[in-house]
C-alpha positions in Angstrom: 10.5 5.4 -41.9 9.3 9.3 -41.0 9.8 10.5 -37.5 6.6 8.7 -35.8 6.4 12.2 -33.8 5.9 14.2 -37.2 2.8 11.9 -38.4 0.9 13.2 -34.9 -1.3 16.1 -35.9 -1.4 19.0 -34.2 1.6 20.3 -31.5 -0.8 21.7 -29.3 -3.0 18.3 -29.0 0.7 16.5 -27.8 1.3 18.8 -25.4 -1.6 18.6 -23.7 -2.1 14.5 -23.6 2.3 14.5 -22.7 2.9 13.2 -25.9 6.9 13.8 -25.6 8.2 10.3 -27.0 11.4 8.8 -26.1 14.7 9.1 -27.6 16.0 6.1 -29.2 19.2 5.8 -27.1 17.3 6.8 -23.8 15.3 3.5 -24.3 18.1 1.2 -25.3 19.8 2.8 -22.2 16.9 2.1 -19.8 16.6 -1.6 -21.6 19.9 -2.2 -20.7 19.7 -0.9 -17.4 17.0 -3.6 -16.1 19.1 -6.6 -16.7 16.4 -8.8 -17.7 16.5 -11.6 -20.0 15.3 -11.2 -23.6 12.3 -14.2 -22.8 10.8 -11.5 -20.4 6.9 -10.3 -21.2 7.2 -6.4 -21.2 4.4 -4.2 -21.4 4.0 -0.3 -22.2 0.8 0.9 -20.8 1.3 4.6 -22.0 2.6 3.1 -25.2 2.8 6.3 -27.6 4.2 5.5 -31.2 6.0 2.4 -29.9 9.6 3.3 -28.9 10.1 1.6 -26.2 8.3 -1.8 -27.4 10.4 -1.2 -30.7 13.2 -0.5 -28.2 12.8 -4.1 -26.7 12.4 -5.9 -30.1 15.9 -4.1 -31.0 17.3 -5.4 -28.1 16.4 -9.2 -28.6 13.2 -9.5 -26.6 10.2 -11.8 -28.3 7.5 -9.9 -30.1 4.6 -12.1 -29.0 6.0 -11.8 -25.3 5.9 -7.5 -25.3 1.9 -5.5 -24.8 1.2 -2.0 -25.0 -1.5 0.0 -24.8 -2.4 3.1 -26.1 -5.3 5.8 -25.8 -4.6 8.1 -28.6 -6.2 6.3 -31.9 -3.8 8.3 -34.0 -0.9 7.3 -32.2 -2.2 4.1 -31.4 -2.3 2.9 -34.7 1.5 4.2 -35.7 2.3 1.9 -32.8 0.7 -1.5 -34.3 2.4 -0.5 -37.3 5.8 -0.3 -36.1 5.3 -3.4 -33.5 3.6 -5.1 -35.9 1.5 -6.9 -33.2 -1.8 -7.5 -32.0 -1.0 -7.0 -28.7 -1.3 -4.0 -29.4 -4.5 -2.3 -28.0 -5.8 0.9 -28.8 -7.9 2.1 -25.2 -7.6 2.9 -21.5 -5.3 2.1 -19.7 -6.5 2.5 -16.2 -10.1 0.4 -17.3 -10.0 -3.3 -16.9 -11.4 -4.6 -19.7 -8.7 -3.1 -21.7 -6.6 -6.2 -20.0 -9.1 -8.9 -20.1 -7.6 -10.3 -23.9 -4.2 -10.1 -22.2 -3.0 -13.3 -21.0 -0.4 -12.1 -18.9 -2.8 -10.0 -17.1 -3.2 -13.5 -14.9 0.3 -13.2 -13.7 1.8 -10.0 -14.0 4.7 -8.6 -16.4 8.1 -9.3 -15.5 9.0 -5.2 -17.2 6.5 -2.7 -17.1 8.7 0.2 -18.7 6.7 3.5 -20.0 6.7 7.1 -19.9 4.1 8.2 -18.4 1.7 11.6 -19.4 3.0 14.3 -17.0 0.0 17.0 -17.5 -2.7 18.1 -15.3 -6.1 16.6 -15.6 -7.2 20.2 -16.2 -6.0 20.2 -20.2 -6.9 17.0 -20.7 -10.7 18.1 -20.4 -10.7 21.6 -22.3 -11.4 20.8 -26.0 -10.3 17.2 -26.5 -12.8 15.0 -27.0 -13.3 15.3 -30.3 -12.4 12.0 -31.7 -10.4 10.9 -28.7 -12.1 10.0 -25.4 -10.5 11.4 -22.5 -11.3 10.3 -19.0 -11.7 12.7 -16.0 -9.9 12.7 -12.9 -13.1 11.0 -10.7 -12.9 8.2 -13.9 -9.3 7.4 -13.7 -9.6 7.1 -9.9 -12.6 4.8 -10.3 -11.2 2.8 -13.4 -8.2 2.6 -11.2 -9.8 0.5 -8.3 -11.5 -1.8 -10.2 -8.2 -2.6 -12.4 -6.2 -3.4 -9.1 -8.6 -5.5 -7.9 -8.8 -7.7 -11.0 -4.9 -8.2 -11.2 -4.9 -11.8 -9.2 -1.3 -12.4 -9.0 -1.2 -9.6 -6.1 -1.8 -10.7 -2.7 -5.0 -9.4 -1.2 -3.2 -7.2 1.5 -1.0 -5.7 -1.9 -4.1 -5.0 -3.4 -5.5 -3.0 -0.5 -2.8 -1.4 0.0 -2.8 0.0 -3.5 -6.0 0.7 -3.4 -5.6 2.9 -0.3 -3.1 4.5 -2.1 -5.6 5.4 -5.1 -7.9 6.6 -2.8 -5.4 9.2 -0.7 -3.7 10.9 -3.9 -4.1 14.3 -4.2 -6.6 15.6 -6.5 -4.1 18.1 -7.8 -2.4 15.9 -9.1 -0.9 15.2 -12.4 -1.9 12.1 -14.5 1.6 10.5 -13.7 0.8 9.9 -10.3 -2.2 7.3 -11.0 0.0 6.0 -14.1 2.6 5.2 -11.6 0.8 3.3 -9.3 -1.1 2.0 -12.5 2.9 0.2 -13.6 3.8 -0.5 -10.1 0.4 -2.6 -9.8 1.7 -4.7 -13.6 4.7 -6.0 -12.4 5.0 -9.2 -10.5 7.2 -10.4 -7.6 10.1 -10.2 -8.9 9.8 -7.7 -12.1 11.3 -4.4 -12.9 10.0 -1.3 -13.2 11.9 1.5 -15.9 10.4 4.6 -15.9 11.1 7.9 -17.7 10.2 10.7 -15.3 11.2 15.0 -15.5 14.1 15.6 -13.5 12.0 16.9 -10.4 9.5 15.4 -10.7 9.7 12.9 -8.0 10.1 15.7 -5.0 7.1 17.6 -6.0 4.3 17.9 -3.6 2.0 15.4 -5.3 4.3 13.2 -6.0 5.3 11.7 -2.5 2.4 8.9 -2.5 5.0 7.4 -5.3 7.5 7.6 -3.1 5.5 5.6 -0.5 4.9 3.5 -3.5 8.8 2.7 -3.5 9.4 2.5 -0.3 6.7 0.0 0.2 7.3 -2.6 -3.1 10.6 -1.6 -4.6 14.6 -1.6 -4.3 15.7 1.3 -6.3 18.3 0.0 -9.0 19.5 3.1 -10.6 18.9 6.4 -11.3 19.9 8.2 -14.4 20.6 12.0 -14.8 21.5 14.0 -18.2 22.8 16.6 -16.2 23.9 18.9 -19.5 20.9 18.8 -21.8 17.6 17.8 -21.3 16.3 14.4 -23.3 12.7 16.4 -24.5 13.8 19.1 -26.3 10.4 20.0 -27.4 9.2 19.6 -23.2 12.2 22.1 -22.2 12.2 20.0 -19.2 16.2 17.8 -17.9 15.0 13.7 -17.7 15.6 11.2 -15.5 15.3 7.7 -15.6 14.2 4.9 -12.7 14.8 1.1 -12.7 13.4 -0.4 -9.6 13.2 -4.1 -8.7 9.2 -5.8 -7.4 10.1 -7.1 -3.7 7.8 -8.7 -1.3 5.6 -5.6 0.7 8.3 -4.4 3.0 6.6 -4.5 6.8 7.6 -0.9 7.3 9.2 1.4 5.0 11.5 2.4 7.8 13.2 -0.3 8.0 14.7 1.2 4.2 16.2 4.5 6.2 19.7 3.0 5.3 19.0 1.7 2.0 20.7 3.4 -0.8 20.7 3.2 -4.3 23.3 4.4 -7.0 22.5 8.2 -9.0 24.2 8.2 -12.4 25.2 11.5 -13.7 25.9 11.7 -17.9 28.0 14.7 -18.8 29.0 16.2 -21.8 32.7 16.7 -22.4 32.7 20.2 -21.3 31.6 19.2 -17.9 34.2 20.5 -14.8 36.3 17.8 -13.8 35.8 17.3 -10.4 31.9 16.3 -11.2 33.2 13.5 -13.2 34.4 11.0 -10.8 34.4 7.4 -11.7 32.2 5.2 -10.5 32.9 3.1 -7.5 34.4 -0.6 -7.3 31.0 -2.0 -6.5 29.7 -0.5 -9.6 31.4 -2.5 -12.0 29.1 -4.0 -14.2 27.3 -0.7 -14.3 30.4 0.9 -15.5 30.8 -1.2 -18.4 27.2 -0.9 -19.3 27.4 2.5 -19.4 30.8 2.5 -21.0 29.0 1.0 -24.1 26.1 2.8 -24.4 27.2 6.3 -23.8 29.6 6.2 -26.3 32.7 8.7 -24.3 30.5 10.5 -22.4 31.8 11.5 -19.1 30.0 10.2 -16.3 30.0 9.8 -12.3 28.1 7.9 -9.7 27.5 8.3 -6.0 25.2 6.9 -3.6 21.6 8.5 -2.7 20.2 7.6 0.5 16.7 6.7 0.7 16.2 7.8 4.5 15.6 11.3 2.3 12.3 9.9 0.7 11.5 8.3 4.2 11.5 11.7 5.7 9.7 13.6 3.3 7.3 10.7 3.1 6.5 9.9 6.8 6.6 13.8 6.7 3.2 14.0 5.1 1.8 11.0 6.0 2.2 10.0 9.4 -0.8 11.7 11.3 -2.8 10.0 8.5 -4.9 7.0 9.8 -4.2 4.9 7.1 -0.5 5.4 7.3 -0.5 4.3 11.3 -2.8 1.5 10.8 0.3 0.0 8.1 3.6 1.7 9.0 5.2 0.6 12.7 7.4 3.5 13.4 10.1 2.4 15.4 11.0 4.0 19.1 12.2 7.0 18.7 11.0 8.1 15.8 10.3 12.1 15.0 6.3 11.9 15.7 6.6 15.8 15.4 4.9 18.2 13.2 8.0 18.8 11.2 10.6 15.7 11.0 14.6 16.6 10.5 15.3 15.6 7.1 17.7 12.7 7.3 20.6 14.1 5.3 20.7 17.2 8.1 21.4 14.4 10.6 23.8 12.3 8.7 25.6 15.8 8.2 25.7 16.6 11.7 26.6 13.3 13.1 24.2 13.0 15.4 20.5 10.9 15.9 17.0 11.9 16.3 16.7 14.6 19.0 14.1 13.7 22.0 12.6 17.3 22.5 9.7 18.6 20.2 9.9 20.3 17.4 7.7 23.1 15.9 7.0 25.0 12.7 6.5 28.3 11.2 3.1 28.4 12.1 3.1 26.5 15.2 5.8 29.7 16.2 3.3 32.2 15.2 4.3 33.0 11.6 1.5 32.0 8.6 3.1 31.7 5.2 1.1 32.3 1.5 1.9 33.6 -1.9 2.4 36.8 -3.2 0.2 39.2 -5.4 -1.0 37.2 -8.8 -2.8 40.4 -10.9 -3.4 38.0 -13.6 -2.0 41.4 -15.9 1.2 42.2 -14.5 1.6 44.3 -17.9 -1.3 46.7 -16.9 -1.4 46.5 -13.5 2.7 46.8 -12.5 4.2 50.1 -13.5 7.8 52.2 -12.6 8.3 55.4 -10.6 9.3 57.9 -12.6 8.9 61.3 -10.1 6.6 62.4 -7.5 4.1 65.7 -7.8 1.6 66.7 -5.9 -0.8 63.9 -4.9 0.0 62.6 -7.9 3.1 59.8 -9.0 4.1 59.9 -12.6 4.3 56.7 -13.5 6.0 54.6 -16.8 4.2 51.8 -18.7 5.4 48.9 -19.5 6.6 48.5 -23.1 3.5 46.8 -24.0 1.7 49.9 -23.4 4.5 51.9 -25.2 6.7 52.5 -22.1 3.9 56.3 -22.0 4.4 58.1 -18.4 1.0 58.8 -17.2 -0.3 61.3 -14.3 -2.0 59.1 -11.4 -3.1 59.9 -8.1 -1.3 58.5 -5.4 -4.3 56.8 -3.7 -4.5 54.4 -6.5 -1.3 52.7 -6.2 0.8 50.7 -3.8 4.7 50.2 -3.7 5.2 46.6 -5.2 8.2 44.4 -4.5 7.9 42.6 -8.4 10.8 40.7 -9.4 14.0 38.9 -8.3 15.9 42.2 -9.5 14.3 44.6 -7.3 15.7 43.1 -4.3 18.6 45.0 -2.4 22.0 43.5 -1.3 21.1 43.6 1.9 18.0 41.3 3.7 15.7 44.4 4.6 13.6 46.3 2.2 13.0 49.3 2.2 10.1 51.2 0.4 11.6 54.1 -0.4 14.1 52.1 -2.6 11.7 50.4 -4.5 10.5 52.1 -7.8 7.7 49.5 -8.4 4.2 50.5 -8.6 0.8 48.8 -8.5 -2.7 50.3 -10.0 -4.9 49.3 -6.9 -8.4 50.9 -7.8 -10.1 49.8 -5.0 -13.2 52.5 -4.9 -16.7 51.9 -6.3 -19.8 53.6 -6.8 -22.9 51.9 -5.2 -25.1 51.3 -8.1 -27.6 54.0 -7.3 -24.9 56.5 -8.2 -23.7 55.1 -11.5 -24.6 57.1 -14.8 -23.0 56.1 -18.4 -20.0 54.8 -19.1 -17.3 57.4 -17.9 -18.8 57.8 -14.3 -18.4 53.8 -14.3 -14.7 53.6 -15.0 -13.1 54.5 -11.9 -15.4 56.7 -9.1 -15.7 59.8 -8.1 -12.2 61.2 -7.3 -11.0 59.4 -10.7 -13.2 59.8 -13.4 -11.4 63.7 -14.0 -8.0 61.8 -14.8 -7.5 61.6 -18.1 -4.3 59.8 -18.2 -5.9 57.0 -16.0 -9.2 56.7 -18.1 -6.8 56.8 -21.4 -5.2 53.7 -20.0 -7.4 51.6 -18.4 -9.3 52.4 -22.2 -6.2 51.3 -24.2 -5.9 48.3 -22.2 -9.8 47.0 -22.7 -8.9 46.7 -26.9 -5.5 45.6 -25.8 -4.4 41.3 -26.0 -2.5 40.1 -23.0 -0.1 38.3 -25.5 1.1 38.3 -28.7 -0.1 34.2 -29.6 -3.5 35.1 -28.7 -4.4 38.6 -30.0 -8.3 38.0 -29.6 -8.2 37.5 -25.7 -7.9 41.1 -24.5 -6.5 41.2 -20.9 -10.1 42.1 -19.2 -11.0 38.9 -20.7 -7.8 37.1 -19.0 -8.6 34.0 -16.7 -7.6 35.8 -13.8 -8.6 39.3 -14.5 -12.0 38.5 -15.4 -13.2 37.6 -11.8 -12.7 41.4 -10.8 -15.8 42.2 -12.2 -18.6 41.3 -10.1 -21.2 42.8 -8.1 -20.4 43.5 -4.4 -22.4 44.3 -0.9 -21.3 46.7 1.5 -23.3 48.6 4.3 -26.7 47.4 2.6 -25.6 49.0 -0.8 -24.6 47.2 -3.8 -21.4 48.3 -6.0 -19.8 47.0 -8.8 -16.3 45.8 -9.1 -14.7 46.5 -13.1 -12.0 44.0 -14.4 -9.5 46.8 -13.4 -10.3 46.7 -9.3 -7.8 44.2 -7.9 -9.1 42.1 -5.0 -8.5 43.6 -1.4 -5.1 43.4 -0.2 -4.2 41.1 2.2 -1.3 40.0 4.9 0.0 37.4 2.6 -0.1 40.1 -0.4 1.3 43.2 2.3 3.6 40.5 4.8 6.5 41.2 6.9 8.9 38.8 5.0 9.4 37.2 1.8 11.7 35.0 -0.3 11.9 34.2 -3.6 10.2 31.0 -5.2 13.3 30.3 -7.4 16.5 30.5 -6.0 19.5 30.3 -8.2 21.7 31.0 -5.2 21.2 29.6 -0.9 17.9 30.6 -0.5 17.3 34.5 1.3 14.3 35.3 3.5 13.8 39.3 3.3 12.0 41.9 5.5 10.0 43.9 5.0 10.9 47.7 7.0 7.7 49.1 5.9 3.9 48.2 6.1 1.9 48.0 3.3 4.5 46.8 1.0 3.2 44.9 -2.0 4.8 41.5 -2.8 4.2 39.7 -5.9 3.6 35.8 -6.1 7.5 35.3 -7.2 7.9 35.5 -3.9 6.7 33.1 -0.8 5.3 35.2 1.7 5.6 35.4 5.4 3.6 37.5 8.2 3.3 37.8 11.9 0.6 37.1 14.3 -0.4 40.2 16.2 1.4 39.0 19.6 4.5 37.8 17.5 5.2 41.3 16.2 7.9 42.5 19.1 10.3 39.6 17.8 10.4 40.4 14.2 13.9 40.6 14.7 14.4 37.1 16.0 12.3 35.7 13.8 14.0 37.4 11.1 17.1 35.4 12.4 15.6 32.6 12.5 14.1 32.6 9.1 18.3 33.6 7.7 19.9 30.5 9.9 21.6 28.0 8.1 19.7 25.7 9.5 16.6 27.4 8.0 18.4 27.1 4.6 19.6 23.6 5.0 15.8 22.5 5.5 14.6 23.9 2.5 17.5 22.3 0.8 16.4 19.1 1.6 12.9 19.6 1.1 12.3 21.8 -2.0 12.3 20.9 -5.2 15.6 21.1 -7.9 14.3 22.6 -10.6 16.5 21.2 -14.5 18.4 24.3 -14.0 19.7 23.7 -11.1 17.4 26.5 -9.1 16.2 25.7 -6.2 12.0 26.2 -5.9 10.4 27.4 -2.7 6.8 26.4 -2.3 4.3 27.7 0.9 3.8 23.8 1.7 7.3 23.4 1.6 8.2 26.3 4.2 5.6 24.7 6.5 7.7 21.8 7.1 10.4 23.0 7.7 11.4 21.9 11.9 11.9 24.7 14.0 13.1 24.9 17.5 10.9 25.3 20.2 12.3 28.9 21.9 12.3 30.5 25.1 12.3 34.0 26.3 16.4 34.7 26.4 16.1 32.5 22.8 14.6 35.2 21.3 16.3 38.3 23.2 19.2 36.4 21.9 17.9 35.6 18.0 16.8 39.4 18.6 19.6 41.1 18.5 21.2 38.6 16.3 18.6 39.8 14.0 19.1 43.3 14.4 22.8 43.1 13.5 21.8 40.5 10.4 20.0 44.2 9.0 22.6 46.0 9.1 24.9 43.9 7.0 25.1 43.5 3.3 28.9 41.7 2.9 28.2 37.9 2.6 31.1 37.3 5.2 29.9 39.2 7.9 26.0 37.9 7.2 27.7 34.2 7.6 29.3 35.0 11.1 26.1 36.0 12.4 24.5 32.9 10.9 27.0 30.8 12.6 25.8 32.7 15.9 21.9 32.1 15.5 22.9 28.1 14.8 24.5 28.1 17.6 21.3 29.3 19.8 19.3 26.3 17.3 21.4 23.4 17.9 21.6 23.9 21.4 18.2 24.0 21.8 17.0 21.4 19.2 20.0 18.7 20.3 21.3 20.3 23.6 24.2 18.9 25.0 25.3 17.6 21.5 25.3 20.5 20.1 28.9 21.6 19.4 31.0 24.7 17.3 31.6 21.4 14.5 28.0 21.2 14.1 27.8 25.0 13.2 30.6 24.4 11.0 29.2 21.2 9.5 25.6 22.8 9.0 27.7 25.7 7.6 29.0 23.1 4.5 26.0 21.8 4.2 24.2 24.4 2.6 27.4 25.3 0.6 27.6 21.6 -0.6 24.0 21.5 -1.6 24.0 24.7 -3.5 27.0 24.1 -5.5 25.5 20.6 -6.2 22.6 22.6 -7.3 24.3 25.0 -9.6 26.8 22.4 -11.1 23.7 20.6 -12.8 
């Protein structure tokens, strides 16, 4: 038979329902993983074209004892054809009539295995509901509730539960999260859950409610990582895969802070040799599962520990009332603002502290995002030399790489890429030969005759070069694919235009007019969002810098300002980077991505005044420095000031040094996947 895949219409329709369909061998390896007897009812609620229901029929299990569910007709009907089944329904998953024909819907599946739609509500309602009906985001929620509430074989305080949980995720979220919870609900006492999930999926933002979700019903079995080549090629996204087992509710997901649960790394044979270790004695039967189904591959195992999930979990969570009404924390549990991820403490062999802790905000600092210009091919140009009152400036090659002749007053020095940034931690204007257009005059209405007197105001309506452009780019597409969308006409450039008030005059704003600058777009630090190598917080020597949003952006409140130094220190310490290990997100390449919420989190020591005279000059000898070695000694120094006061008396020179391999350990583990 064809490629199910190749029957689905249109590439563009796929991607935006998460139509990515599962490898042959990733399902027979997920089947195998769950153990379960080949009598077991199975059902795939996010059934595709069938592969995993025709991956449980190759593997023995009972046709009339396997469900699926499908809302693409199209698709839907590839599925029936290849199951050959009536058990087979075309519909919604998250609505519960779509489950009132299925008997098992009385007692719950003993495998729920799926992979679920990972794409934002936002493309599912753009220009698909021709011939396909695609719920919104307020629907699913709805549907969602009443679904739970229907599945009887759930005990009533289950069923709350989950529907508490329906209720508190995020509206950003991505369709995964209430498919998720959607499984979890299907599978009795006792049942497995197999998921396919992207690699990072699990640690984003969003995503943590799951988390809960596993805390509070399931024992991890296994995770599975193709750590060479991801499993969607047409996604571009690395793959994991999750077996979990139904328990009883757990009374408090704390009580699983010592749990662990075995991570299963599949190499290819060029893989280096010390990742492929082989797997533990107690791993055994896993061993010569995966000795059969992976066919020579090189593989290792280690354990993960779940008190990671806890933290980032109770993280967000625990000042939420319907987290303290279920969860007991137990004594001495971090109640702060920011919690110590777990793996920090197992590294530095020591328990919770007692003293507070704070954050980056609580310390005075507020954190954003950088510049987005929506156009970063218009509005970003290069230095090329400086006249008078003027800056000639390059294009980019879009715009035929042309120098043009533009007043100084309409640009800003812009820190834009990764590659701008200097070898040392402090930037410095002068070395940056990035450019902004920031047009940020107008004429009051009044004053505005035809169209040339409307392009720029008065001071700018002489330049030629400037008109030119700003002309060129108005018949000019933002991209190739699209050559009918002309960047004024860009999602995020068409909001400049708009009519504005000032002093009791009206003005109007062109597409070309950025937004007013400010502190998170002009801040006093920055790092990058994707970090290849340990993560490096920069600052900023001059005011008024520009920072794009590929950086996360930090600023000072006004009475903060004298200890820029220190908290420039702070913000370089390893324990600083050892946090945002733990709590960012691994990207499939092995980068490490830095998001504002993130950077919030991250616990913080509460300082005094000969803290920061100390983290001062720290901090002024941390500018100086561009050789990694000497930047490390001085790291090693501003720990030391950190431990002390974050564990006191425990604090020790081995807990510098251990924090010190921590963040090595981490990175390299990043990089080697």
């Amino acid at each position: 038979m064809n490629n199910p895949v190749n029957i689905i219409t249109h590439g563009q329709r796929r991607k935006r329902l998460g139509q990515y369909f599962t490898d042959e061998k990733l399902v027979d390896l997920l089947i195998a993983l769950t153990g379960l007897p080949k009598h077991s009812t199975a059902i795939d609620p996010m059934a595709g074209t069938g592969n995993m229901l025709v991956g449980l029929q190759r593997s023995g299990f009972r046709k009339e004892n396997l469900a699926g569910i499908e809302i693409d007709p199209v698709v839907g009907r590839i599925c029936r054809e290849r199951v050959a089944h009536n058990h087979i329904l075309i519909g919604n998953a998250f609505r519960k009539e779509t489950y009132e024909a299925m008997t098992q819907r009385q007692a719950g599946w003993d495998l729920v295995i799926t992979n679920p739609p990972y794409v934002r509500y936002q493309a599912l309602t753009n220009d698909l509901r021709s011939g396909l009906e695609v719920p919104n985001a307020q629907a699913i929620r709805q549907d969602l509730l009443l679904t739970i509430e229907q599945f009887s074989y759930l005990e009533a305080m289950d069923r709350k539960l989950l529907k508490t949980l329906v209720q508190s995720y995020s509206g950003l979220s991505d369709l995964a999260v209430p498919s998720w919870i959607l499984c979890a609900a299907l599978v009795k006492p006792g049942g497995k859950l197999a998921m396919v999930a992207p690699a990072t999926w699990l640690n984003r933002e969003y995503a943590t409610i799951v988390q809960y979700l596993l805390l509070k019903w399931f024992r991890i079995e296994y995770v599975v990582e193709d750590v060479n080549s991801p499993w969607f090629m047409e996604a571009q996204v690395k793959t994991n895969l999750l077996v979990a087992k139904r328990e009883r509710r757990s009374a408090s997901i704390f009580a699983r802070a010592d749990d662990t649960y075995p991570y299963i790394k599949i190499y290819n044979a060029k893989s280096p040799k010390q990742e492929r270790r082989r797997a533990c004695p107690e791993e055994k039967e896993l061993e010569t599962k995966l000795r059969s189904l992976l066919a020579g591959r090189q593989y290792s195992v280690h354990r993960e520990s779940m008190g990671t999930m806890l933290s980032k979990v109770s993280l967000k969570y625990s000042r939420t009332e319907w987290f303290q009404e279920i969860e007991c924390a137990p004594e001495g549990h971090q109640l702060n603002s920011s919690i110590i991820p777990v793996e920090i403490l197992n590294s530095l062999k020591v328990g919770v502290p007692t003293c507070r802790l704070a954050t980056v905000r609580t310390l005075g600092l507020s954190v954003g995002q950088g510049l987005r210009t929506g156009a970063n091919k218009f509005f970003y140009l290069t230095f090329v030399k400086k006249g008078s009152q003027v800056e000639y400036l390059q294009t980019n090659d879009w715009f035929g790489n042309k120098v043009l002749k533009v007043p100084t007053h309409f640009t800003r020095v812009v820190l834009r890429k990764q590659a701008d940034l200097p070898r040392k931690l402090i930037i410095d204007q002068n070395a940056l030969t990035g450019r902004v257009l920031y047009i940020n005059e107008a004429l009051p209405l009044r004053e505005q005759q035809g169209t040339s007197e409307q392009l720029i105001g008065k001071e700018a309506t002489s330049d030629q070069d400037l008109e030119a452009y700003i002309r060129l780019a108005e018949k000019t597409p933002l991209r190739k694919e699209n050559p009918f969308r002309l960047i004024p006409e860009a999602s995020a450039v068409k909001p400049n235009q708009r009519l504005v008030r000032r002093k009791g005059e009206e003005y109007q704003r062109f597409w070309y007019m950025l937004p007013p600058l400010v502190k998170r777009h002009i801040p006093d630090f920055c790092l990058s969002r994707v970090n290849h190598e340990s993560p490096h917080v920069y600052m900023l020597l001059n005011q008024g810098v520009v920072v794009d949003a590929n950086f996360v952006t930090l600023w000072l409140d006004e009475q903060t300002q004298e200890y820029k130094l220190a908290y420039f220190a702070l913000l370089n310490s390893n324990w600083f980077k050892a946090c945002l290990e733990c709590l960012c997100t691994v990207m499939g390449g092995g980068a490490l991505k830095v998001e504002a919420a993130q950077l919030k989190k991250v616990p913080l020591p509460i300082l005094n005044g000969s803290d920061y005279l100390l983290l001062q000059k720290y901090g002024e000898a941390l500018a100086q420095l561009s050789s990694p070695a000497e930047m490390q000694r001085v790291r090693r120094q501003i720990d030391a000031v950190i431990l002390r006061r974050i564990f006191e008396e425990k604090s020790s020179e081995e807990m510098v040094t251990r924090l010190d391999q921590l963040v090595q350990e981490k990175a390299a583990q990043r990089k080697s996947n």
